[in-house]
C-alpha positions in Angstrom: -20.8 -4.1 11.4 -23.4 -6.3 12.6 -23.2 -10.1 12.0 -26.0 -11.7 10.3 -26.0 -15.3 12.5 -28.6 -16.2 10.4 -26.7 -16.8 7.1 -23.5 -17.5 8.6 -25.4 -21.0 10.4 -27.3 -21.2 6.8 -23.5 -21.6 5.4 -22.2 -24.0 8.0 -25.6 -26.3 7.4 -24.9 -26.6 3.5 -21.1 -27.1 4.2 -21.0 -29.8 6.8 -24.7 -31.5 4.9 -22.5 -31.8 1.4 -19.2 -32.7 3.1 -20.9 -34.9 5.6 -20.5 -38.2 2.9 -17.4 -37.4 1.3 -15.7 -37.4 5.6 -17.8 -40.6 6.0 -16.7 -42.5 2.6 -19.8 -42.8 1.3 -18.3 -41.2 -2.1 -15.9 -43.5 -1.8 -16.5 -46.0 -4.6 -18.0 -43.1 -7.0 -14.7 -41.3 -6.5 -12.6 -44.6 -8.1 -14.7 -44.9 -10.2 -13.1 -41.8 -12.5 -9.8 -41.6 -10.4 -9.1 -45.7 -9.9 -5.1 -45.7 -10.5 -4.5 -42.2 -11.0 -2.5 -40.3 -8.7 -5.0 -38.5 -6.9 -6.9 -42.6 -6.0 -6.1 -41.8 -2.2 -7.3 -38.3 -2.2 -10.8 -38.3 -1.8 -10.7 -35.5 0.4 -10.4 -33.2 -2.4 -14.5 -33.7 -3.1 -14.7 -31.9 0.6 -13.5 -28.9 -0.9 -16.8 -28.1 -2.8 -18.6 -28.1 0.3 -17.3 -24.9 1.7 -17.6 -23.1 -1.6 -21.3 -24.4 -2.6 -21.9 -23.0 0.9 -20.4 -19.8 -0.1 -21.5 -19.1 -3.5 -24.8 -19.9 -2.4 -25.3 -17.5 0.9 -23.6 -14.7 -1.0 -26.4 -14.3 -2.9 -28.7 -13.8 0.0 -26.3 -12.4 2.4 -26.5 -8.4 2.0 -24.0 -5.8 2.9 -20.8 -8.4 3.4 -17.6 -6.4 4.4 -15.2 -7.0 1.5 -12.1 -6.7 3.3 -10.9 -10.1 2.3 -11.4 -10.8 -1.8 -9.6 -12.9 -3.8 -7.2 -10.8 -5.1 -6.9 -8.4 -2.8 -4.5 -4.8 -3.1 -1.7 -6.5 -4.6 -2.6 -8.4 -7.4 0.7 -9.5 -8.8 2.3 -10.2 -5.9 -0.3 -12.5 -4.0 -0.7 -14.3 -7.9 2.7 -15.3 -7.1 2.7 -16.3 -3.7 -0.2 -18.4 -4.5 2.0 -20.3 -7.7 5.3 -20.6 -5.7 4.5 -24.1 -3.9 3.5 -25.3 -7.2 6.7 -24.1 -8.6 8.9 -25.3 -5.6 7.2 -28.4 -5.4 8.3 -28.8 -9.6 11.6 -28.3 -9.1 12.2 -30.7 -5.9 9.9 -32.9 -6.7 7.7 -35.4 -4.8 8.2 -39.4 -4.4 5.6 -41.4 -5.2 4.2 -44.9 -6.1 2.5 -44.5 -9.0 5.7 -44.4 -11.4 5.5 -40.9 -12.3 8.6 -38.9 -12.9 8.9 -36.8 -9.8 9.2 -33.1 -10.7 5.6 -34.1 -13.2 4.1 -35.8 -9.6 5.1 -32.6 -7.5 3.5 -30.0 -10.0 0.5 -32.1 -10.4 0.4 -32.9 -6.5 1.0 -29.2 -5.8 -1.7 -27.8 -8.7 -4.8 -30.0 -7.8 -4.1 -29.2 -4.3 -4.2 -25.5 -4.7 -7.0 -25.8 -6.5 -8.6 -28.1 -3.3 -7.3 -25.5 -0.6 -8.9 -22.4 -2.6 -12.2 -24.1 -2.7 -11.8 -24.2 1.2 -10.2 -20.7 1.9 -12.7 -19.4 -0.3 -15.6 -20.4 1.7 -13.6 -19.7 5.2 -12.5 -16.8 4.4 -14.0 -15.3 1.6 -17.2 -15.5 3.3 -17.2 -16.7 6.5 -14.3 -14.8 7.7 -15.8 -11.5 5.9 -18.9 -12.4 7.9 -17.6 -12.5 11.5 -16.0 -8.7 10.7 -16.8 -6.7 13.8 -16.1 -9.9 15.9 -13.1 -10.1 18.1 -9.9 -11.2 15.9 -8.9 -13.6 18.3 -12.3 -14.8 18.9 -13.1 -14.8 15.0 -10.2 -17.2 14.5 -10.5 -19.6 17.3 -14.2 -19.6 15.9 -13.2 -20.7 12.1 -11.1 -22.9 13.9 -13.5 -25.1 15.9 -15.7 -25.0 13.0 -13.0 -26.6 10.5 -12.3 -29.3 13.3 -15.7 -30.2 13.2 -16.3 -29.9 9.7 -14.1 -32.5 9.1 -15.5 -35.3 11.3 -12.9 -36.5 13.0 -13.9 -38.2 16.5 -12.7 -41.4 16.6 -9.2 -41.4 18.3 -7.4 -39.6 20.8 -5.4 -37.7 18.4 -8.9 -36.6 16.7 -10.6 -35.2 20.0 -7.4 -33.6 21.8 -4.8 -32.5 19.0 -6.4 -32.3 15.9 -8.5 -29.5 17.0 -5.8 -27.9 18.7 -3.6 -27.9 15.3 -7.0 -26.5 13.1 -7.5 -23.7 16.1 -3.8 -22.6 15.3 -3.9 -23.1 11.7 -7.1 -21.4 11.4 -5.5 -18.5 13.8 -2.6 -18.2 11.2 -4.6 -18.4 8.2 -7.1 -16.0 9.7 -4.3 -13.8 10.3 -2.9 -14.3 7.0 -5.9 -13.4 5.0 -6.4 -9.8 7.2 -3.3 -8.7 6.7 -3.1 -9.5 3.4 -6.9 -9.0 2.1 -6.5 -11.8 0.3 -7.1 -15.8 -0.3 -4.3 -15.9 -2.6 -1.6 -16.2 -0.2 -4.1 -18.4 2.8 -3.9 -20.7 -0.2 -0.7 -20.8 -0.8 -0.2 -21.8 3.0 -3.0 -24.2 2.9 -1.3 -25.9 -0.3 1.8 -26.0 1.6 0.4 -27.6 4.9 -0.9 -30.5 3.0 2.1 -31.0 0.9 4.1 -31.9 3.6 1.7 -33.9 5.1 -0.3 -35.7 3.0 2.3 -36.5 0.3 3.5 -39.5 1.6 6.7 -39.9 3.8 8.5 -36.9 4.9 11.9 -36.5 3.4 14.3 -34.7 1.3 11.9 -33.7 -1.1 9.8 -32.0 1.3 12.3 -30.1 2.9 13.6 -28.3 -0.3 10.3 -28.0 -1.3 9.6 -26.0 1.7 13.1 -24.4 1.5 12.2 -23.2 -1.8 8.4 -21.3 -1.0 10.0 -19.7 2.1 13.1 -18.4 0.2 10.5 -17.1 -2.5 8.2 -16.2 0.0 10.9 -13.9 1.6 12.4 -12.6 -1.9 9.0 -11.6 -2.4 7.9 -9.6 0.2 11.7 -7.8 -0.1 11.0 -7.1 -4.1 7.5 -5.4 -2.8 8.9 -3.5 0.1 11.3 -2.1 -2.2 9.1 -1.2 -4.9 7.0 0.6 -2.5 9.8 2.4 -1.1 11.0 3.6 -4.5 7.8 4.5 -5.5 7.1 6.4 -2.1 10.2 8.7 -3.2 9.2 9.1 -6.2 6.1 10.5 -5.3 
């Protein structure tokens, strides 16, 4: 399939022009101005989500013949449904500390739900569309490319950690995630990872909480992929 360069730099232009002032904090004091004391005050970040799907609902309507390997629910309906609602569910039942004075299991579903929302917005402009638009591109070089382009798209280039590991950690999380959404022909479950990766990093300290949390969507994640194996199998004979 050929690539249409054209749309896919059309895409990148809307997404880095729109999440250009939410990285730089010029949204700042618009953002506390509806969130000021709520839990989600220190979470601007979640405005940057739009960018990426603006950009994608937008170039999909200009760019023809897209390859539609990766939707959004992809072959298996139920089963990536559920592995997209298990960190919200784990992340219930261990619950998350926090200083606003909310009960922890409420703060850990609410943490976890806004947050899936935020990481489909990304993933569905990654890899519903951008992803689908590289198809015919090396795999390796497909995901090293989403992965530089995430780096930049956030903006980060003011310490050492920003220039020599962040980029390294979005190459190999955009390496697993591109993985993730081929094999699986889906968003669902690239979401669920996304959700994941930013619950244990961006909920505060690291600790007890986190770890069952985690504990918890890779013990369902598992039980999961077993139940589906199995029904496959079963069905197989049957047939």
């Amino acid at each position: 399939m050929k690539i249409d360069w054209k749309n896919i730099i059309l895409f990148v232009l809307i997404a880095f022009g729109i999440s250009y002032p939410v990285q730089q904090g010029y949204l700042t004091d618009f953002f506390l101005s509806f969130t000021k004391n709520s839990f989600i005050s220190e979470s601007e970040y979640l405005l940057a989500g739009f960018s990426t799907l603006i950009a994608a609902i937008v170039v999909l309507t200009f760019h023809q013949n897209l390859s539609k390997r990766i939707t959004i629910l992809g072959d298996d309906k139920i089963k990536n449904a559920l592995i997209l609602v298990l960190p919200i569910i784990a992340f219930s039942i261990s619950g998350l500390n926090n200083n606003f004075g909310m009960n922890e299991s409420f703060y850990g579903f609410a943490f976890a739900l806004i947050n899936t929302i935020y990481a489909f917005t990304e993933e569905f402009g990654w890899r519903r569309y951008l992803q689908n638009a590289l198809e015919g591109l090396n795999k390796n070089l497909k995901y090293i490319f989403i992965g530089v382009i995430w780096w930049i798209w956030h903006l980060r280039f003011e310490t050492q950690f920003d220039i020599f590991i962040f980029p390294l950690i979005c190459i190999c999380g955009g390496f697993l995630l591109g993985k993730l959404a081929d094999d699986t022909g889906s968003i669902l479950p690239v979401t669920a990872m996304h959700t994941l990766i930013i619950l244990t990093t961006n909920s505060g300290i690291f600790g007890i909480n986190e770890i069952m949390g985690i504990g918890i969507v890779i013990l369902g994640w598992i039980l999961i992929e077993l139940l589906w194996k199995r029904k496959k199998a079963h069905n197989t004979v049957h047939n």
